[in-house]
mmCIF file of the N, C-alpha and C atoms, coordinates in Angstrom:
data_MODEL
# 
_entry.id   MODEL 
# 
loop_
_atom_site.group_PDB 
_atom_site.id 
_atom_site.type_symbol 
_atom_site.label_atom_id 
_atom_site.label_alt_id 
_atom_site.label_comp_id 
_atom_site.label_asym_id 
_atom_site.label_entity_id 
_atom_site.label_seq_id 
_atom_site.pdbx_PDB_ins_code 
_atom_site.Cartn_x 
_atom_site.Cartn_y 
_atom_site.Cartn_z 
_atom_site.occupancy 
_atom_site.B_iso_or_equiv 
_atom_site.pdbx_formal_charge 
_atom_site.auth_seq_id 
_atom_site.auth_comp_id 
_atom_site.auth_asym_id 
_atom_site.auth_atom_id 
_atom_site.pdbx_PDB_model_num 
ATOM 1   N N  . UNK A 1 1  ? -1.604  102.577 29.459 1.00 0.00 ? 1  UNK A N  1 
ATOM 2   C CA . UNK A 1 1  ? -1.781  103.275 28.210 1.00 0.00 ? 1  UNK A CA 1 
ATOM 3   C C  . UNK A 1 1  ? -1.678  102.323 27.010 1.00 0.00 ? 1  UNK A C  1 
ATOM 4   N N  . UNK A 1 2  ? -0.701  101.461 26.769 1.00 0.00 ? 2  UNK A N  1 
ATOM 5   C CA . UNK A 1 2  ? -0.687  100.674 25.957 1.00 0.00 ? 2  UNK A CA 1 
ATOM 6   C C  . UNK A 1 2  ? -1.932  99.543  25.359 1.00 0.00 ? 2  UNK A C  1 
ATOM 7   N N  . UNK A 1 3  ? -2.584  99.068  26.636 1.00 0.00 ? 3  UNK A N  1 
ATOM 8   C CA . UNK A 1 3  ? -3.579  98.490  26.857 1.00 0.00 ? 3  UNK A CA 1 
ATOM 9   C C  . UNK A 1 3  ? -4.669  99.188  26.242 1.00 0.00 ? 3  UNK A C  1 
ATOM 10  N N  . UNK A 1 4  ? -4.897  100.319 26.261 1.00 0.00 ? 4  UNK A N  1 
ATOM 11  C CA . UNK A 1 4  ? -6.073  101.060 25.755 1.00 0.00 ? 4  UNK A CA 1 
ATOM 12  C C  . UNK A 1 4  ? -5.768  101.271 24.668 1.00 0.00 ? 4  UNK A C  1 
ATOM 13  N N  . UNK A 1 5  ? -4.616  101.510 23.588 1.00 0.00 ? 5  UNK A N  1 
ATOM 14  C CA . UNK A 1 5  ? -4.119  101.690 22.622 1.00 0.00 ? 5  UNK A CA 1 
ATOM 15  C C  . UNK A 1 5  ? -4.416  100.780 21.783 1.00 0.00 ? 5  UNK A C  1 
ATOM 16  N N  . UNK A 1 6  ? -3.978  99.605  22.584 1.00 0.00 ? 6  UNK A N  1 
ATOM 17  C CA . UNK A 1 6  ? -4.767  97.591  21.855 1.00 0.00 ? 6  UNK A CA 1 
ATOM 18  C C  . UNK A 1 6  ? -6.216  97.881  21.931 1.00 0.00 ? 6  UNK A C  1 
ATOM 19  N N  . UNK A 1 7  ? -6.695  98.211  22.744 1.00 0.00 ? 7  UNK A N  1 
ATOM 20  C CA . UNK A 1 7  ? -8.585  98.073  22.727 1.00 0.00 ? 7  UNK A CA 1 
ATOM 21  C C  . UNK A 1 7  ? -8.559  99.078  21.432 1.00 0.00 ? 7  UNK A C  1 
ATOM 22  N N  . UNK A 1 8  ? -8.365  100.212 21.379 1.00 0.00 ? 8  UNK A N  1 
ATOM 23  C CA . UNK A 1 8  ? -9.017  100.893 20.414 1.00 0.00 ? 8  UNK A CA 1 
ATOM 24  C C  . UNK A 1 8  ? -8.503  99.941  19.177 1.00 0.00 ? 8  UNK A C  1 
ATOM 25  N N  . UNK A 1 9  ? -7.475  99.508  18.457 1.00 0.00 ? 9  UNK A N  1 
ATOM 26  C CA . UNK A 1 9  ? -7.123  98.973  17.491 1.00 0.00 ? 9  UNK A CA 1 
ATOM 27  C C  . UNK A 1 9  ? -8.063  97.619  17.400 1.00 0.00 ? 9  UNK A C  1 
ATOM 28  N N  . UNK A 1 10 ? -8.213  97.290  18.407 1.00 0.00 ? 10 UNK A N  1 
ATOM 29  C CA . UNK A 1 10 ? -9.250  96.090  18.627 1.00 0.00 ? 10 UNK A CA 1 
ATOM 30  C C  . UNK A 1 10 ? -10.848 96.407  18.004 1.00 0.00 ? 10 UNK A C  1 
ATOM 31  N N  . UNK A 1 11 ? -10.717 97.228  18.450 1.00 0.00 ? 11 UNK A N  1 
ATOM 32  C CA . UNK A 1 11 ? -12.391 97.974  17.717 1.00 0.00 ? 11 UNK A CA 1 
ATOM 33  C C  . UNK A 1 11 ? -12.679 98.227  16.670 1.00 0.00 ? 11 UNK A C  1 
ATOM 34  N N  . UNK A 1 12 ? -10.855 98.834  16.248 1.00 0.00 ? 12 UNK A N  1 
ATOM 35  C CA . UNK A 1 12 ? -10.774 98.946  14.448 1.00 0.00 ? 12 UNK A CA 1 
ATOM 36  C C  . UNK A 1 12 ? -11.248 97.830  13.512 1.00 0.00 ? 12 UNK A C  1 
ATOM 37  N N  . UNK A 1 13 ? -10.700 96.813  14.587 1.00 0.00 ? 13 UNK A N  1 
ATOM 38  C CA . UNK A 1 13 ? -10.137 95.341  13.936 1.00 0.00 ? 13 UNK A CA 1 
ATOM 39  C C  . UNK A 1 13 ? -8.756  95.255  13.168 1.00 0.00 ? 13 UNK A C  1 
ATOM 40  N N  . UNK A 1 14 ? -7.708  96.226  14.063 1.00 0.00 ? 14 UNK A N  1 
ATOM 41  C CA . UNK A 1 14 ? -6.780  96.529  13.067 1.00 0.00 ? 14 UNK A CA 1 
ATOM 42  C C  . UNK A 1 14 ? -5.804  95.326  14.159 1.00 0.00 ? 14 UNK A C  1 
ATOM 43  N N  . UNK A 1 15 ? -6.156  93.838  13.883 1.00 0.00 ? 15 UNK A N  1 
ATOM 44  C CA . UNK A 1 15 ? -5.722  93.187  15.021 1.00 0.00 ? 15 UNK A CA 1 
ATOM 45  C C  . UNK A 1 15 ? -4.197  93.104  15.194 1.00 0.00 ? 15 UNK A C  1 
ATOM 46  N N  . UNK A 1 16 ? -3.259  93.485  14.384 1.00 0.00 ? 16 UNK A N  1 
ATOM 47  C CA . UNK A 1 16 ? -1.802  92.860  14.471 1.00 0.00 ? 16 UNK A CA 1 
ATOM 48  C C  . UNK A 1 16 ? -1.223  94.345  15.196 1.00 0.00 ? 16 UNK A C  1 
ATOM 49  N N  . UNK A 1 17 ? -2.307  95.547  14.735 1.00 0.00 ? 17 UNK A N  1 
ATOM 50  C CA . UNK A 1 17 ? -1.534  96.857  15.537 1.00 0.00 ? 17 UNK A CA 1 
ATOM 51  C C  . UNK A 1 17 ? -2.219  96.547  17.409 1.00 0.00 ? 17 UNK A C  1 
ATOM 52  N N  . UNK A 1 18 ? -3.312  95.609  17.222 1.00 0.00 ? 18 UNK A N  1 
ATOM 53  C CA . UNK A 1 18 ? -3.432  95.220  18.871 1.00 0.00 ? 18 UNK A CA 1 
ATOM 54  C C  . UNK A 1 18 ? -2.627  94.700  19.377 1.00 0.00 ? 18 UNK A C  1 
ATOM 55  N N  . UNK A 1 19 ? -2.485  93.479  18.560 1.00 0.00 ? 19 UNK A N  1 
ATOM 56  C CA . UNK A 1 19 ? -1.383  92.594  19.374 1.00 0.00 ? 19 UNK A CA 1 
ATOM 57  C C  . UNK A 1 19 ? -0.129  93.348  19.180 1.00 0.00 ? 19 UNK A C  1 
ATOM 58  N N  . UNK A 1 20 ? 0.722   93.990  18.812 1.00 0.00 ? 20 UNK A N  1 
ATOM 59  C CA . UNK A 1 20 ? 1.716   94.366  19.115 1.00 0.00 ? 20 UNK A CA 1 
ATOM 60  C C  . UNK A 1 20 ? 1.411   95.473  20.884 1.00 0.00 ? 20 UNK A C  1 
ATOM 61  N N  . UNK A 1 21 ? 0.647   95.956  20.583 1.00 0.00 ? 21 UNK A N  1 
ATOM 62  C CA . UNK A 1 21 ? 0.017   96.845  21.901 1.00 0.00 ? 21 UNK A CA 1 
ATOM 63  C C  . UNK A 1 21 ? -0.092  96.150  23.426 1.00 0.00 ? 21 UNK A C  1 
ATOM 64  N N  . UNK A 1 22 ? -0.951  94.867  22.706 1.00 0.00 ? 22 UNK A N  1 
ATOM 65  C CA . UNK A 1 22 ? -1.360  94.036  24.040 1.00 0.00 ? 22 UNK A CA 1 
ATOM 66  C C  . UNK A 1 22 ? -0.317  92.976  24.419 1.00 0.00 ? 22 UNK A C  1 
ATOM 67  N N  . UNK A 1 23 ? 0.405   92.565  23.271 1.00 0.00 ? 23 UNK A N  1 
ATOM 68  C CA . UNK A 1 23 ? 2.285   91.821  23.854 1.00 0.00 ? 23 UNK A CA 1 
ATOM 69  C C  . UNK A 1 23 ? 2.919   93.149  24.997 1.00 0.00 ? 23 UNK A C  1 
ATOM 70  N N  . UNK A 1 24 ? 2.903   93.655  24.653 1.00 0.00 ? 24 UNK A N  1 
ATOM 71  C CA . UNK A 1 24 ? 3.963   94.816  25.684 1.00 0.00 ? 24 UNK A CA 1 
ATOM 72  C C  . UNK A 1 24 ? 3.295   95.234  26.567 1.00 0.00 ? 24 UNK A C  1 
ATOM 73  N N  . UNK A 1 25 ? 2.291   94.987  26.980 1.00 0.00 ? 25 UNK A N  1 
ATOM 74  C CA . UNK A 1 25 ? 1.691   96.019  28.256 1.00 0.00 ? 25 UNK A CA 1 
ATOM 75  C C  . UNK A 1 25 ? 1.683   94.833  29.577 1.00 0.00 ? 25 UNK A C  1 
ATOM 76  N N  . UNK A 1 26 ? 1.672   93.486  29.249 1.00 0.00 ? 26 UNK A N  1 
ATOM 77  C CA . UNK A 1 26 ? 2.102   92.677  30.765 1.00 0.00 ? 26 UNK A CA 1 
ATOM 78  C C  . UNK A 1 26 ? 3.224   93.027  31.386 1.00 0.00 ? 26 UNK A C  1 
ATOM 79  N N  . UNK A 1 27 ? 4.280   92.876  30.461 1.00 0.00 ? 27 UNK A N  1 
ATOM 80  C CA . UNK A 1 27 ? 5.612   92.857  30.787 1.00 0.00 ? 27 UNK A CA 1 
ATOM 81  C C  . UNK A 1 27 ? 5.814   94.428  31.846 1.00 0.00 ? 27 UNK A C  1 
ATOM 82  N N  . UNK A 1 28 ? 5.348   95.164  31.075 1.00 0.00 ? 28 UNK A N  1 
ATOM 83  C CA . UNK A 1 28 ? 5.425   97.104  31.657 1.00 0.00 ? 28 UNK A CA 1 
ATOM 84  C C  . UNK A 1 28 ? 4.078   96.999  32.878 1.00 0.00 ? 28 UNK A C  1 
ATOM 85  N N  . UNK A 1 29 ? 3.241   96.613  32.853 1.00 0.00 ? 29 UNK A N  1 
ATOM 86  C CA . UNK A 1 29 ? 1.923   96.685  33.702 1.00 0.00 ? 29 UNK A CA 1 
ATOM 87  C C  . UNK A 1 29 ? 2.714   96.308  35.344 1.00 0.00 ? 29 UNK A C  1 
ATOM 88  N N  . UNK A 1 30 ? 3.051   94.807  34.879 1.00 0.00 ? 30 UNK A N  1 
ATOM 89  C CA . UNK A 1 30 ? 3.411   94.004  35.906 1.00 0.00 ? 30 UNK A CA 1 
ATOM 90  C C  . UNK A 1 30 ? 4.660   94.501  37.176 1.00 0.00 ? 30 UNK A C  1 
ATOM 91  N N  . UNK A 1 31 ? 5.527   94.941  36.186 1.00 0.00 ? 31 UNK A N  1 
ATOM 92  C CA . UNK A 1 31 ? 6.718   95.681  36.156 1.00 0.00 ? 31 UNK A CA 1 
ATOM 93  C C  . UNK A 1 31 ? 6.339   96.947  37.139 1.00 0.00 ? 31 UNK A C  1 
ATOM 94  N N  . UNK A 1 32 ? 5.618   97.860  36.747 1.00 0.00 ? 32 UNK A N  1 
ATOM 95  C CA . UNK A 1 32 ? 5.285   98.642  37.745 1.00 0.00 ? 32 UNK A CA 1 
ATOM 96  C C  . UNK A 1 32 ? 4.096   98.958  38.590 1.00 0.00 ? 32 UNK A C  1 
ATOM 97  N N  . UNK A 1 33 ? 3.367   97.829  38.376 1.00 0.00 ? 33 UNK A N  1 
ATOM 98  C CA . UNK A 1 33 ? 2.001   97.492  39.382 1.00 0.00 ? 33 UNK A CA 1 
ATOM 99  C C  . UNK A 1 33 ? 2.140   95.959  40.240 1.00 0.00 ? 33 UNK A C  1 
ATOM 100 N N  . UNK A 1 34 ? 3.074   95.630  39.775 1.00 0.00 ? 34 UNK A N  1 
ATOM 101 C CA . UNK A 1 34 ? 3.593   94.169  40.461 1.00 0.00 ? 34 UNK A CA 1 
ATOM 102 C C  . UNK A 1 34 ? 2.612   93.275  39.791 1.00 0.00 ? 34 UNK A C  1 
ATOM 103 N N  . UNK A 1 35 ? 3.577   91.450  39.747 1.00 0.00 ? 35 UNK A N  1 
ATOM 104 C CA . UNK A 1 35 ? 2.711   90.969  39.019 1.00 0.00 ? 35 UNK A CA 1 
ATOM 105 C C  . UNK A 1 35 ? 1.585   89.985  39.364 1.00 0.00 ? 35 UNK A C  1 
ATOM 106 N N  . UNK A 1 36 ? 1.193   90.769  40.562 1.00 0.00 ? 36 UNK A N  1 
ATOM 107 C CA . UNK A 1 36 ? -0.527  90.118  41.171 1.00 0.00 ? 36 UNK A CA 1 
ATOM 108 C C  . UNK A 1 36 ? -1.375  91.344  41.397 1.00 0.00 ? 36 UNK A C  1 
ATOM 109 N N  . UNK A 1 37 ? -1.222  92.373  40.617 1.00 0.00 ? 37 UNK A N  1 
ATOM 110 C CA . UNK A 1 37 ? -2.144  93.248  40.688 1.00 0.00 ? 37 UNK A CA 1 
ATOM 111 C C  . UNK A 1 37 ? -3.568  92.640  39.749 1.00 0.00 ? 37 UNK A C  1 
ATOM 112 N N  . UNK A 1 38 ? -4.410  93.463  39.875 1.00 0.00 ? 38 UNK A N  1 
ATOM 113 C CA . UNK A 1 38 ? -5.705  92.947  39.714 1.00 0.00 ? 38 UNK A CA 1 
ATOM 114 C C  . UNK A 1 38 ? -5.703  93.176  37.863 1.00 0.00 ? 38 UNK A C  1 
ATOM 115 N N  . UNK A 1 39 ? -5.322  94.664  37.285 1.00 0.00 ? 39 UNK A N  1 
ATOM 116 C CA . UNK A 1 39 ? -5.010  94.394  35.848 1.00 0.00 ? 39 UNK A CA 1 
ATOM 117 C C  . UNK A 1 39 ? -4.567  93.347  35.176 1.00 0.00 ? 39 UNK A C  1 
ATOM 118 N N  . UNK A 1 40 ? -3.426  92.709  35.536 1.00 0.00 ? 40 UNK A N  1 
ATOM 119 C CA . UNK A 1 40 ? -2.542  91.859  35.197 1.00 0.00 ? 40 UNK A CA 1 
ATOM 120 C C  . UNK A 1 40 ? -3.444  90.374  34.345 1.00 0.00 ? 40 UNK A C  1 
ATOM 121 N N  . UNK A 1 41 ? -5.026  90.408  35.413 1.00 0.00 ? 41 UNK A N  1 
ATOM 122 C CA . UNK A 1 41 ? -6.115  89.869  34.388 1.00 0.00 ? 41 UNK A CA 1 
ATOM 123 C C  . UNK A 1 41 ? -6.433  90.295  33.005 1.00 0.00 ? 41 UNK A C  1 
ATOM 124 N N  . UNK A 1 42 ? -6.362  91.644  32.807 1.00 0.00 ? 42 UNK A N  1 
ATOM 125 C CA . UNK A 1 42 ? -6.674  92.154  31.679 1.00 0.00 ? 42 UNK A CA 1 
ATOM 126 C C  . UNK A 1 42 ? -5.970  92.256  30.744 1.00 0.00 ? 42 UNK A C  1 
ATOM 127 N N  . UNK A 1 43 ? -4.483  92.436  31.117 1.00 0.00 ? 43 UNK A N  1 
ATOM 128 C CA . UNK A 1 43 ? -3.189  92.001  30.332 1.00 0.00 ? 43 UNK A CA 1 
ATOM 129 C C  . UNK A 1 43 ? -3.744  90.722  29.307 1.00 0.00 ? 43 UNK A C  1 
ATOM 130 N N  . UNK A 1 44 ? -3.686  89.887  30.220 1.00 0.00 ? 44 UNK A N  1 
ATOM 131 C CA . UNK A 1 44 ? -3.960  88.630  29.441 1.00 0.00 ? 44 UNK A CA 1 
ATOM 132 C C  . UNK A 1 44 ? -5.217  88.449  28.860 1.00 0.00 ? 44 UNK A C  1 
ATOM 133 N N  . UNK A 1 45 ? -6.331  88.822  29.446 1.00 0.00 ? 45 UNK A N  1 
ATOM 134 C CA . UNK A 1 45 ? -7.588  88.400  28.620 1.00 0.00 ? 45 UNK A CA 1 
ATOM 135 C C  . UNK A 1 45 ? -7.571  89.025  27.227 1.00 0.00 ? 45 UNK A C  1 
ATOM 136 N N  . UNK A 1 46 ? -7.255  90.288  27.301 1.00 0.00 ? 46 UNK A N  1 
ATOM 137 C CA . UNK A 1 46 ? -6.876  91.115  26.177 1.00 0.00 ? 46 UNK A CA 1 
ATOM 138 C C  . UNK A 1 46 ? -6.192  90.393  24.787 1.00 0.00 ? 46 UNK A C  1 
ATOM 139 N N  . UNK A 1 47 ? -4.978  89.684  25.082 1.00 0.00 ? 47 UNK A N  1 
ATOM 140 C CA . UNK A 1 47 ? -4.102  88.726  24.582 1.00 0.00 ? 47 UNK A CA 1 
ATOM 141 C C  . UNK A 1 47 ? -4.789  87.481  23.470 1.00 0.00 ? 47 UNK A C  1 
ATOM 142 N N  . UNK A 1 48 ? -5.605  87.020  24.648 1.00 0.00 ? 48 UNK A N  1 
ATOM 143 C CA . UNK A 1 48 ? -6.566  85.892  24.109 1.00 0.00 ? 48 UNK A CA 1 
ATOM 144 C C  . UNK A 1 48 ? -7.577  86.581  23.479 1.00 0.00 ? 48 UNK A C  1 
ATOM 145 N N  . UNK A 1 49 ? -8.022  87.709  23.501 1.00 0.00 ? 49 UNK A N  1 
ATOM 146 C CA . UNK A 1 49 ? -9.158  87.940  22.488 1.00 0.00 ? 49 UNK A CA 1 
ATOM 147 C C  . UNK A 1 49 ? -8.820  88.057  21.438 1.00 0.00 ? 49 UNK A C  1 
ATOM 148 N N  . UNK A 1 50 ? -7.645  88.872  21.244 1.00 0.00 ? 50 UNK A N  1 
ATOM 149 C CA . UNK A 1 50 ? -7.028  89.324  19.993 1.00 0.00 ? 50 UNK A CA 1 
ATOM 150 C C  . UNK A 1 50 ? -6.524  87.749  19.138 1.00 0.00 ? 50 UNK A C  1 
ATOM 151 N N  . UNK A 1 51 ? -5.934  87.391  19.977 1.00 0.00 ? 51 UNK A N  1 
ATOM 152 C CA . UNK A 1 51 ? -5.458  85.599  18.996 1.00 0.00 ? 51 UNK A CA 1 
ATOM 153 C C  . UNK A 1 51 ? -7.016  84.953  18.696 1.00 0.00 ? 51 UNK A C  1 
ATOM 154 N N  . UNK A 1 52 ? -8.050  85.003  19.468 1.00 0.00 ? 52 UNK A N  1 
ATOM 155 C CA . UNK A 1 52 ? -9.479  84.448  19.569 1.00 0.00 ? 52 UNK A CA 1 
ATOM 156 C C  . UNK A 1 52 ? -9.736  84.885  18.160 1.00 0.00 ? 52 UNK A C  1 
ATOM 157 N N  . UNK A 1 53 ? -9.576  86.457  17.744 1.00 0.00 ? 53 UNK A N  1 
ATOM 158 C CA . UNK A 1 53 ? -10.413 87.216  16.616 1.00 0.00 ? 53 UNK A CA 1 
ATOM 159 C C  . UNK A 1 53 ? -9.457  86.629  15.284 1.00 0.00 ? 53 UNK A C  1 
ATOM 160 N N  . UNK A 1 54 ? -8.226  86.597  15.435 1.00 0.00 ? 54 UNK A N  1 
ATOM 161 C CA . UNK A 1 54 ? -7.390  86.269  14.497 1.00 0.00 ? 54 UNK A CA 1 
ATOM 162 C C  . UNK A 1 54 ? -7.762  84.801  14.179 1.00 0.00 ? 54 UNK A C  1 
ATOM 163 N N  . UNK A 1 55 ? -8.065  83.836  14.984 1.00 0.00 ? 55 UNK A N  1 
ATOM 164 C CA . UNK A 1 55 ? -8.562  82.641  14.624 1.00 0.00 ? 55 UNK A CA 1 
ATOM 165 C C  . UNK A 1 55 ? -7.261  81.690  15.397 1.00 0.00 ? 55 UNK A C  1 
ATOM 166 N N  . UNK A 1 56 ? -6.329  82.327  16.042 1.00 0.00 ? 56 UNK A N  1 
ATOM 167 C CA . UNK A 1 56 ? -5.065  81.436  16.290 1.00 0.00 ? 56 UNK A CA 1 
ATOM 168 C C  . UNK A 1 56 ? -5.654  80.810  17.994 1.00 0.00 ? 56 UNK A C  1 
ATOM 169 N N  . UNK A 1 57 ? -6.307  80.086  18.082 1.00 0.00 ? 57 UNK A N  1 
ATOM 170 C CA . UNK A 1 57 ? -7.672  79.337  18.942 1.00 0.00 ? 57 UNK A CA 1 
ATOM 171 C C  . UNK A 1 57 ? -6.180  78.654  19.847 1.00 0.00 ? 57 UNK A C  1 
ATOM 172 N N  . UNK A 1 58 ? -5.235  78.332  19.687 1.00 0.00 ? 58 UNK A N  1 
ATOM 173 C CA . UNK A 1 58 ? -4.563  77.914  20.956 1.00 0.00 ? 58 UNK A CA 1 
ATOM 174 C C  . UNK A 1 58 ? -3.754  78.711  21.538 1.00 0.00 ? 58 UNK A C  1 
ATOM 175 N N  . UNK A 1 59 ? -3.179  80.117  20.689 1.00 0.00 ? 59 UNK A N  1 
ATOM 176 C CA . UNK A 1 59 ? -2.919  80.525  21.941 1.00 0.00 ? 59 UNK A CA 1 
ATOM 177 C C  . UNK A 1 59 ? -2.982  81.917  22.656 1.00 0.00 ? 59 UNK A C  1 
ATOM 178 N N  . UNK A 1 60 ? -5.236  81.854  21.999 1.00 0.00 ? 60 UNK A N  1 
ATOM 179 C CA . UNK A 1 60 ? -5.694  82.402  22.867 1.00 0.00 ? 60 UNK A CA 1 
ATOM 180 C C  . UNK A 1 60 ? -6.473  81.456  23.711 1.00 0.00 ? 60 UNK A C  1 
ATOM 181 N N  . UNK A 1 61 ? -6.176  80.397  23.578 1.00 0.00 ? 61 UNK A N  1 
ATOM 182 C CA . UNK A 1 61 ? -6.634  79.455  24.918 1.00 0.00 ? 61 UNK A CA 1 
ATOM 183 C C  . UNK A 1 61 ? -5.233  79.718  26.237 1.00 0.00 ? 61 UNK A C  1 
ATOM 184 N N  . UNK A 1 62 ? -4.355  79.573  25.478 1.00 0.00 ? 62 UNK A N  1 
ATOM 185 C CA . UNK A 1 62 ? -3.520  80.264  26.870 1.00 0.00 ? 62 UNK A CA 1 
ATOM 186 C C  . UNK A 1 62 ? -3.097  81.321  27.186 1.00 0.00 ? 62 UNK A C  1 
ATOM 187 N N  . UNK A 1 63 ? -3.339  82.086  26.760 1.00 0.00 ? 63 UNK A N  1 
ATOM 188 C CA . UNK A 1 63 ? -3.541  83.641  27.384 1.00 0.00 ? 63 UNK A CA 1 
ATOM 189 C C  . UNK A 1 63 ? -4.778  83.511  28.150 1.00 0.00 ? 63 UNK A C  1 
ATOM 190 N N  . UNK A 1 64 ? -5.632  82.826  27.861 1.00 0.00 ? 64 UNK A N  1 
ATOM 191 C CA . UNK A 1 64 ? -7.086  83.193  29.023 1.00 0.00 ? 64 UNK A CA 1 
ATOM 192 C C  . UNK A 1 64 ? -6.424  81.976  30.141 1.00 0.00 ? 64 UNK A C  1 
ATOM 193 N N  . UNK A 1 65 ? -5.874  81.007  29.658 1.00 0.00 ? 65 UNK A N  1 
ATOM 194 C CA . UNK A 1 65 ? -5.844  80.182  30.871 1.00 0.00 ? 65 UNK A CA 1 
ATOM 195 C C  . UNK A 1 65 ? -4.617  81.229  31.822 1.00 0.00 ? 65 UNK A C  1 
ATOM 196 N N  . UNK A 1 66 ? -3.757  81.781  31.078 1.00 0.00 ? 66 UNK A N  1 
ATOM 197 C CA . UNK A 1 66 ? -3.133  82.793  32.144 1.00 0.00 ? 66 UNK A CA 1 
ATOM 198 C C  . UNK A 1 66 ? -3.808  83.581  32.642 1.00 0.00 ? 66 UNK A C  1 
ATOM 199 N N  . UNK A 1 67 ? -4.697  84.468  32.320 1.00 0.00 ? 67 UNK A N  1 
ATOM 200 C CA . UNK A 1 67 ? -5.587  85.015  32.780 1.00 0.00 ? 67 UNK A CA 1 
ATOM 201 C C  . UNK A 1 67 ? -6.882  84.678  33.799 1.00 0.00 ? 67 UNK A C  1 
ATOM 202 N N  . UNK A 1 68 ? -7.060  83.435  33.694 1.00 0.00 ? 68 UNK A N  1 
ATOM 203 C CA . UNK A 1 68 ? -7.808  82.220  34.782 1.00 0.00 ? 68 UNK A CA 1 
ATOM 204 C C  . UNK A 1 68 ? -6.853  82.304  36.268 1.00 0.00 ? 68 UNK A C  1 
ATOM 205 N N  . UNK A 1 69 ? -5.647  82.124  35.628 1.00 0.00 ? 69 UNK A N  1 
ATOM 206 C CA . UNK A 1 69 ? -4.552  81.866  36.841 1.00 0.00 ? 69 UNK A CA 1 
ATOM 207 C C  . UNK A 1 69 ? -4.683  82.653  37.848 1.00 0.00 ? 69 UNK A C  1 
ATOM 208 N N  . UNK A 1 70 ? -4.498  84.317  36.766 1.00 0.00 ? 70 UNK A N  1 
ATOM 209 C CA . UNK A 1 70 ? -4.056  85.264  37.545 1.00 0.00 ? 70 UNK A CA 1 
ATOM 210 C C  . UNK A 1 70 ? -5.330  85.601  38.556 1.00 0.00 ? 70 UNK A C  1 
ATOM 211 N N  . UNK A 1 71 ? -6.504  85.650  37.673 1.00 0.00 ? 71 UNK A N  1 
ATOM 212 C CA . UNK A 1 71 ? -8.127  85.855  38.872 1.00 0.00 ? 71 UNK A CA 1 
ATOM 213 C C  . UNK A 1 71 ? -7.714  85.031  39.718 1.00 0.00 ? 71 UNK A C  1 
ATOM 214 N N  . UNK A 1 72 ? -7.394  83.836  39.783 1.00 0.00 ? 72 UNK A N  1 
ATOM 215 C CA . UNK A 1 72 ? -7.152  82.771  40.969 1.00 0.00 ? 72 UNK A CA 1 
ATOM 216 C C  . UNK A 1 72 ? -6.623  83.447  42.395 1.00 0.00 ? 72 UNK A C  1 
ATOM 217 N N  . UNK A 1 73 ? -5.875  84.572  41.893 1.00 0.00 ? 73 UNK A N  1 
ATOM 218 C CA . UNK A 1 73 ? -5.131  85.415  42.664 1.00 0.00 ? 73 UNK A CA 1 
ATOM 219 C C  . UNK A 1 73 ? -5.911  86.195  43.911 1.00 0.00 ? 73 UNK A C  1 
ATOM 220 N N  . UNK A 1 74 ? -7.678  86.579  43.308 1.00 0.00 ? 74 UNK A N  1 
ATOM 221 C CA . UNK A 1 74 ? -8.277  87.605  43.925 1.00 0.00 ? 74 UNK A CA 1 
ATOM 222 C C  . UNK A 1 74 ? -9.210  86.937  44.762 1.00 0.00 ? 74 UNK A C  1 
# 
């Protein structure tokens, strides 16, 4: 739920009410889907788009490289 909460704010472009959305939903996702479920990609790509749109270019380079990791998984 949280995750979808960040996308829609993402769409707004209302980016800081995303990122507060898309910070909290790994931690809770992971937590009760374990943390090699297949979401756990989206956690993070999510992360890096939002820092991507904001312009903060390093660290949505590592949120996608976490998100690289985690596909590594599948």
């Amino acid at each position: 739920m949280l995750m979808l909460h960040g996308l829609v704010h993402d769409a707004r472009g209302e980016l800081d009410q995303a990122k507060n959305y898309h910070e909290r939903a790994p931690a809770i996702g992971e937590k009760l889907l374990g943390p090699d479920h297949v979401d756990a990609v989206s956690f993070y790509n999510n992360l890096g788009e939002v820092y991507r749109a904001k312009g903060e270019l390093d660290q949505a380079r590592d949120y996608h490289e976490r998100a690289l990791a985690k596909r590594g998984n599948y």
